[in-house]
C-alpha positions in Angstrom: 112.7 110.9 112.8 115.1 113.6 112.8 118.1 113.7 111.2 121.4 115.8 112.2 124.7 116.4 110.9 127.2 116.1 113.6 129.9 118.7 114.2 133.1 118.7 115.6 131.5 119.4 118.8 128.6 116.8 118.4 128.2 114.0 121.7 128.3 110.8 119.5 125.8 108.0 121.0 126.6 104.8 122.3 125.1 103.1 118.9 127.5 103.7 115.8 127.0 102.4 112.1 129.8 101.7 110.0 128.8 101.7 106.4 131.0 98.9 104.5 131.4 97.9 100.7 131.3 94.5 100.3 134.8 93.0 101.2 135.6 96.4 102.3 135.8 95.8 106.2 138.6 98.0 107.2 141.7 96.2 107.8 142.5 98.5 111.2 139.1 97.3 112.5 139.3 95.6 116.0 140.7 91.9 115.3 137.8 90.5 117.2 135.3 92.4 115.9 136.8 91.3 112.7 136.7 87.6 113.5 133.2 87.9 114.5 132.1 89.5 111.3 133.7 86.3 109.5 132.1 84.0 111.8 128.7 85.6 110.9 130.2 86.0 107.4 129.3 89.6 107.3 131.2 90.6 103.7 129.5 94.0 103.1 126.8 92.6 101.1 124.3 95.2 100.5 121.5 94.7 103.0 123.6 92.8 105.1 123.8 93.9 108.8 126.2 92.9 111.8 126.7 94.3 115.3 129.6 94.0 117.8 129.7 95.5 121.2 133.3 97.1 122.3 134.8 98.6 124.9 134.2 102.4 125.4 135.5 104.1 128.6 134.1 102.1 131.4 131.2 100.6 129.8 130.7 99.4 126.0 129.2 101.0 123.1 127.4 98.8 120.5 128.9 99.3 116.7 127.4 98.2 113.6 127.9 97.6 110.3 125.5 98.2 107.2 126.8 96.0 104.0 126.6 98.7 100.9 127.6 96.2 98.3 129.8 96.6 95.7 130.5 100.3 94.4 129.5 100.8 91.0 127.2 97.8 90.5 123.7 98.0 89.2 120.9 99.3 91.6 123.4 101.0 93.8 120.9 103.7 95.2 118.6 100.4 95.6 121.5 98.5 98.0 122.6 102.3 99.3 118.6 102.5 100.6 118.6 98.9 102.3 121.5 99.4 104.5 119.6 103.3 105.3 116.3 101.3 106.3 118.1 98.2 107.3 119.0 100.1 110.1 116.1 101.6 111.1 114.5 98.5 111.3 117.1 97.1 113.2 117.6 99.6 115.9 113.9 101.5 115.8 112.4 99.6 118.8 115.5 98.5 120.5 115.5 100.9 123.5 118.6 102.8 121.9 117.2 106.8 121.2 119.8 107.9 119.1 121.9 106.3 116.0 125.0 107.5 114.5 125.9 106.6 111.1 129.5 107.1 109.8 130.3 107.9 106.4 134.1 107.5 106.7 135.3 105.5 104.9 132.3 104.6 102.9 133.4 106.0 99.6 130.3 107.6 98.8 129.6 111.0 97.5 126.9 113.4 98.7 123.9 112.1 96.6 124.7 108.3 97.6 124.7 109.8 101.4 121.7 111.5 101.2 120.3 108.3 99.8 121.2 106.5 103.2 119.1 109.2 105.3 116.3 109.4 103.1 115.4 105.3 103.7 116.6 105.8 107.0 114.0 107.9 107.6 111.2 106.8 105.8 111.7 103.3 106.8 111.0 104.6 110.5 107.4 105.8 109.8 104.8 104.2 111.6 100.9 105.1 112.4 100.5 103.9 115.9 97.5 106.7 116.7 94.9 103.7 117.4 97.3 101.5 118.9 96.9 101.9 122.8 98.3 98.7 124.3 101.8 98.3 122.8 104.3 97.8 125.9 107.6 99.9 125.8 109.3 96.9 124.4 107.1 97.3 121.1 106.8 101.7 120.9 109.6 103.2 119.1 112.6 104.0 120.7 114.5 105.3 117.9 114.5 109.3 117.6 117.1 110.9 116.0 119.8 109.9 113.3 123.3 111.5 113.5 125.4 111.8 110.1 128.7 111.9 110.6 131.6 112.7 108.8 129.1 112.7 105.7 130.4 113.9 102.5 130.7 117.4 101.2 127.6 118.8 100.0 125.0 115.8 101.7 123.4 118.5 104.3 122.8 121.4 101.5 121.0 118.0 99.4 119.2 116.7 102.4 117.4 119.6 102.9 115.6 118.6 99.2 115.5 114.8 100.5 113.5 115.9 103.9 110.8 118.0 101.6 110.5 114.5 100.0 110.4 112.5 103.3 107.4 115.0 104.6 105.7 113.8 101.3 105.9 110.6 101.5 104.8 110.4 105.0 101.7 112.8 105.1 100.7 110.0 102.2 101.1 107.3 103.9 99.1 109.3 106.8 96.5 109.8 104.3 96.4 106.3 103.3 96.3 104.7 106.5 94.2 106.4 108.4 90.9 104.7 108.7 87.5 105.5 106.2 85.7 107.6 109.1 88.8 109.2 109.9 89.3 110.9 105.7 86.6 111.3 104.2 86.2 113.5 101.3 85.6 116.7 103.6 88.4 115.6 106.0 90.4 114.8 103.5 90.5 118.1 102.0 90.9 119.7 105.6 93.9 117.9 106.4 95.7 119.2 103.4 94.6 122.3 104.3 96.3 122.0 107.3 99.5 120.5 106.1 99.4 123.0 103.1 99.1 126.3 105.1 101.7 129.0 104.6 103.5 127.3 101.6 102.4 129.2 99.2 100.0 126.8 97.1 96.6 127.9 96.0 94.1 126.0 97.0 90.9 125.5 95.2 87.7 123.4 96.7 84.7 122.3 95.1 81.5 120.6 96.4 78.4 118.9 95.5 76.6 122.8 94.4 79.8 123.5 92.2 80.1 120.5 90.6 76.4 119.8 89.8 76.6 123.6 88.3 79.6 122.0 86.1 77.8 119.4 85.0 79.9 116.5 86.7 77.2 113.5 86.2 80.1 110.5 86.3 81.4 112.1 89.8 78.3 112.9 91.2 77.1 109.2 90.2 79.5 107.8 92.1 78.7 109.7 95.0 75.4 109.7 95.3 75.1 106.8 97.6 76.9 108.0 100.5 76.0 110.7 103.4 79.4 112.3 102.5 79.4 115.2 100.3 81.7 115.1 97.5 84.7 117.2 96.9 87.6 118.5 94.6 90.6 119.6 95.7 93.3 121.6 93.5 96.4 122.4 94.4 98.7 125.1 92.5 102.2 125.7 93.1 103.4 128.1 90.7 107.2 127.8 91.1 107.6 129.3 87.5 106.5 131.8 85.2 106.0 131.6 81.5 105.1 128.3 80.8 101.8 125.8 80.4 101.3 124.1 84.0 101.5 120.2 84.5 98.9 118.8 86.2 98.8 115.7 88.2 95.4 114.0 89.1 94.6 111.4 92.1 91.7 109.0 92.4 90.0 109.7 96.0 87.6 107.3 96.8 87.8 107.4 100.4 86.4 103.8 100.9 84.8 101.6 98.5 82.0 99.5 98.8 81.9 98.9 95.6 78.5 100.4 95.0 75.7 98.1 94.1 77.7 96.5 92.4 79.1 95.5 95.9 82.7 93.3 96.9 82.9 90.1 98.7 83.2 91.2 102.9 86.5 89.6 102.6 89.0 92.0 102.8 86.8 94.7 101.9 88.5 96.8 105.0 91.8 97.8 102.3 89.3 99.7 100.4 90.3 102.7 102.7 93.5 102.7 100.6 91.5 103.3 97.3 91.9 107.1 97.7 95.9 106.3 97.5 96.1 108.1 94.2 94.9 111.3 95.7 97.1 111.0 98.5 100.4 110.7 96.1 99.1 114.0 94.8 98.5 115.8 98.2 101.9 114.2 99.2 103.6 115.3 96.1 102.4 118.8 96.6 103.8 119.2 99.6 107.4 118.1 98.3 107.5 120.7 96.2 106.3 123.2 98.4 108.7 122.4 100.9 111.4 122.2 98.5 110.3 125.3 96.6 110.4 123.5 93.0 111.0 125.9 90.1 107.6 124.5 88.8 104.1 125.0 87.7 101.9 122.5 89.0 98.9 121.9 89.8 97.6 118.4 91.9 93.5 117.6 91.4 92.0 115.1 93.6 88.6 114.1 93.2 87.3 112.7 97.1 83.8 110.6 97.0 82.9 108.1 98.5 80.9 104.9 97.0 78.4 103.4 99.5 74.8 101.0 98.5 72.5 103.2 99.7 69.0 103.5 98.1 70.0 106.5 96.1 73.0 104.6 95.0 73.9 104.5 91.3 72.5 101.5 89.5 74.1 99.3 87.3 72.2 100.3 83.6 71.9 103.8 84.6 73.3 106.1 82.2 75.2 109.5 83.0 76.4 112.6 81.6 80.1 113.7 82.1 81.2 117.4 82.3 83.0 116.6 78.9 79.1 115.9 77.3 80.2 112.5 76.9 77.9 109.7 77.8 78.5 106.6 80.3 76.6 103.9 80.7 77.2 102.3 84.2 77.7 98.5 83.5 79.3 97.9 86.8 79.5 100.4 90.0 82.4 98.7 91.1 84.3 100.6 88.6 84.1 103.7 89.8 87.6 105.4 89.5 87.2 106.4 85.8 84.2 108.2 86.3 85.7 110.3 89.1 88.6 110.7 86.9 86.8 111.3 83.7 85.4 115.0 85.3 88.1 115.5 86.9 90.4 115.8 84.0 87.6 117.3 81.9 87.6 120.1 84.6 91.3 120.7 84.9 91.4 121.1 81.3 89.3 123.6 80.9 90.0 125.6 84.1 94.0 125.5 83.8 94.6 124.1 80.3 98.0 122.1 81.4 99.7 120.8 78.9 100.7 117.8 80.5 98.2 115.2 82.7 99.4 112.4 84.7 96.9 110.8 86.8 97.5 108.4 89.5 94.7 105.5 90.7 94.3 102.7 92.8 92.0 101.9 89.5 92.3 98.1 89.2 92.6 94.5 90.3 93.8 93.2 87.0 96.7 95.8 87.5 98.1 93.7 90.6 97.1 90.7 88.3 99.5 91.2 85.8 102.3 92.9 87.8 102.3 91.6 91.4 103.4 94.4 93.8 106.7 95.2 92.0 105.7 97.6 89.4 102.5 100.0 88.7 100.9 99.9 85.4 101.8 102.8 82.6 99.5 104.2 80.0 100.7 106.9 77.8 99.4 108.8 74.5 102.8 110.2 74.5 106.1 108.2 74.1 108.1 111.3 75.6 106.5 111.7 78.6 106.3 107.4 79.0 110.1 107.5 78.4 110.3 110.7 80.8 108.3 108.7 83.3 110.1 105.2 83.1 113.3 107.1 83.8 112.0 108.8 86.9 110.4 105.5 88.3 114.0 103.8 87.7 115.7 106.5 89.5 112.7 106.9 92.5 112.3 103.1 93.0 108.6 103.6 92.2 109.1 101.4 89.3 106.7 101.9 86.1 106.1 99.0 83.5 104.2 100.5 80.1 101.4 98.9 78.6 99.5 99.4 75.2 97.2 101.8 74.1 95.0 101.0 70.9 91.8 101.2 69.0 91.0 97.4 69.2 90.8 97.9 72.9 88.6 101.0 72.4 86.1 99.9 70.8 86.2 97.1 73.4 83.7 99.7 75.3 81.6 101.1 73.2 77.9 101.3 74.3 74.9 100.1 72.2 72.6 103.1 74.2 75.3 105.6 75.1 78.6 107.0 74.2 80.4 104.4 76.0 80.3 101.4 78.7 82.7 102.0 81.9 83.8 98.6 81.3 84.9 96.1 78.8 84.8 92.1 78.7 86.9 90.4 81.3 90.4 90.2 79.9 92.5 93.1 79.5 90.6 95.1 82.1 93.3 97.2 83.5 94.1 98.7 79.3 90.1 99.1 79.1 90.1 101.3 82.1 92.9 103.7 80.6 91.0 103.7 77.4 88.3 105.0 79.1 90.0 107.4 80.9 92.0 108.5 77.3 88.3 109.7 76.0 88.1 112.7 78.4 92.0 114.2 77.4 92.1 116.8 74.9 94.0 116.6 71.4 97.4 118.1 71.9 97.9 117.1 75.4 100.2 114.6 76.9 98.9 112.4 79.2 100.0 109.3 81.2 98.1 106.9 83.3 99.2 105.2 86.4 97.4 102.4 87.6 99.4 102.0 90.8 96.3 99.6 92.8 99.6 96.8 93.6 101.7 99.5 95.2 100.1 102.0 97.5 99.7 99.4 100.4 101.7 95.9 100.7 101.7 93.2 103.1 105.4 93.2 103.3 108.2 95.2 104.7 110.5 96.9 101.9 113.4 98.9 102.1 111.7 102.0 102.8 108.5 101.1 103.9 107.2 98.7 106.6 104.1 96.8 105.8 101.0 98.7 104.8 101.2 102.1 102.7 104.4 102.8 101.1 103.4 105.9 100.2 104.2 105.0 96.1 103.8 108.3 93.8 105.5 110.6 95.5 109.6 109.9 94.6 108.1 109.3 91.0 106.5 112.4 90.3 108.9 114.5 91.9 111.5 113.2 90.3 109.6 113.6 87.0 109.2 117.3 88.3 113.1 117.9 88.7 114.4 116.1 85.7 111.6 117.7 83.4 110.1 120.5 84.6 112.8 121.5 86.2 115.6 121.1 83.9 
């Protein structure tokens, strides 16, 4: 979708959207038009839509209007972002090319603006690579978005907004795309690709490296499948001088579920279960693109977990890069043990002073919070605060949950140093407490269990159904009102 700032000597198309606060409909408006917005009791509610067609020269041009709700009232960016992607899905397969939006009038300033374009465009992503019967009626028709008359200072901002947009969509490219399509080796080639000539260092291990590192939970995992296993770190180093943040994704490619292996139905989502990984690759790209004053550096680790007959067993015991032991209770939980070396190792190759790690890690998570919020872990009630705000102000909304010794012990091992699961309830605080064993004293670190939000079954806002690309707004917001400030 490209978006354009119209000039004084921009063609406007026939498709123009008014944005109006609720009971805001200008009084000058056309008195029919008017009439027909109260017969359709279009107030300006936000996500309310209505369309008239006028008169224009010797045809007729089609004007809408986008309800913004009322200014000032809570979750404005949240009512600002349904009349952007309101839109979209309105007009994106209705045979118009080009959409105008209007900001006259609107009363909002350049940040509220930008939020407009942003869910405009996002909400017009769509992966239709494998999709080769659609008819015309059904393929996007929807190109290009024209701002006009948008307020002072919304272009120079949207230029941070599209860096973000590019983000989010090469994550939900990542996530979408089907389990032979990214694998762990394709998976780091693609962000090659994307990557190339930013300026982020890229780092890429594989199955030699990381058995010379001593990564016996990864490997584990991985051992299964015919794909090789991989780690991919990227560093932006947007500023000098100060201990790097890292941020850490869960990339298994597709899950079986090991030996341990998951009911056929619906076992196809498990494609999504690298979604972690792809909010980091997504997230680096943002900030690239946006050239954050940052250090950062974004860790995946890519395997995938197949039933073959070198599969992991459940009872089998392995040795994590930390020296820690694991005994393998269940293969099915798999995400903590790719995490476990993979925080071990960015530790002591970059020594960040700040982790946040990001996993489709479990069911119990979606359990307890739906599709609305991810789950929070934190050993750090800064950097929980820190996060809550960002996810308030992203819309990847956060919820925090406890942290404490009676759950650790909950998986403590009679043969090893540890179990990589606990009893049935509280299975989601088990897994962080797991994953809390591998951080190192002094550093701040924050779990994000987001297994409810990287793919949904309904349309949002921003998103259409399927992956939403979640991660992404958080952490770069984190980035700019923390690291940044």
């Amino acid at each position: 979708m490209i978006i354009q700032f119209a000039t004084a000597d921009t063609a406007l198309p026939r498709l123009v959207a008014q944005l109006v606060a609720q009971d805001g409909l200008a009084a000058d408006a056309d008195v029919l038009v008017r009439e027909a917005a109260a017969a359709a009791r279009f107030t300006g509610k936000a996500g309310q839509l209505f369309e008239a067609m006028v008169p224009a020269g010797d045809g007729v041009a089609r004007l809408a209007f986008a309800g913004i709700g009322e200014p000032g009232a809570a979750g404005r960016t949240a009512a600002l972002e349904r009349a952007g992607g309101g839109l979209t899905a309105r007009y994106l397969t209705s045979g118009e090319t080009e959409l105008a939006i209007d900001f006259a009038g609107s009363g909002l300033n350049a940040e509220e603006a930008a939020a407009v374009l942003l869910a405009a465009r996002l909400r017009a992503w769509r992966h239709d690579v494998y999709r080769t019967k659609l008819s015309d009626e059904q393929k996007p028709s929807l190109a290009k978005i024209v701002a006009v008359a948008a307020p002072e200072g919304t272009e120079t901002l949207w230029e941070t907004e599209a860096a973000i947009a590019e983000g989010v969509e090469f994550t939900r490219e990542l996530v979408t795309e089907p389990a032979n399509v990214i694998y762990p080796a394709s998976f780091v080639e693609r962000c090659k690709a994307r990557l190339e000539g930013t300026g982020i260092e890229i780092v890429v291990l594989g199955r030699d490296e990381m058995n010379a590192l001593g990564m016996g939970a990864l490997l584990g995992v991985a051992q299964g499948s015919v794909r090789e296993p991989k780690i991919i770190a990227m560093r932006w180093k947007g500023r000098a001088g100060t201990k790097p943040t890292a941020f850490v994704g869960k990339g298994v490619t597709f899950d079986t579920g090991g030996i341990s292996i998951k009911p056929a139905a619906g076992m196809e989502d498990m494609k999504w279960d690298m979604g972690g990984a792809a909010a980091v690759a997504g997230t680096m790209l943002a900030l690239a693109r946006r050239k954050a004053q940052a250090d950062v550096i974004g860790v995946c680790g890519l395997v995938e977990n197949m039933p073959d007959g070198n599969a992991q067993r459940p009872g089998d015991v392995v040795t994590t890069m930390s020296g820690q032991t694991v005994e393998v209770i269940n293969t099915d939980a798999e995400g903590r043990l790719v995490l476990c070396d993979a925080v071990t190792w960015v530790q002591k190759e970059y020594a960040p002073a700040t982790i946040i790690d990001l996993a489709t890690l479990t069911g119990a998570i979606i359990i307890s919070l739906g599709h609305e919020h991810a789950g929070m872990f934190s050993n750090d009630d800064l950097l929980a605060g820190q996060l809550d705000a960002a996810g308030k102000a992203s819309g990847d909304m956060l919820w925090r949950f406890p942290l404490g010794a009676a759950y650790d012990k909950l998986i403590d091992s009679p043969i090893a140093d540890m179990k990589n699961v606990g009893p049935r309830y509280g299975g989601s605080i088990t897994a962080a407490q797991f994953i809390q064993r591998y951080v190192d004293k002094g550093v701040a670190w924050a779990h994000l269990d987001i297994a409810g939000t990287v793919w949904v079954e309904k349309a949002g806002a921003t998103h259409d159904k399927g992956a939403t690309g979640f991660g992404v707004r958080l952490l770069d917001r984190y980035v700019r009102d923390v690291l940044e400030a």
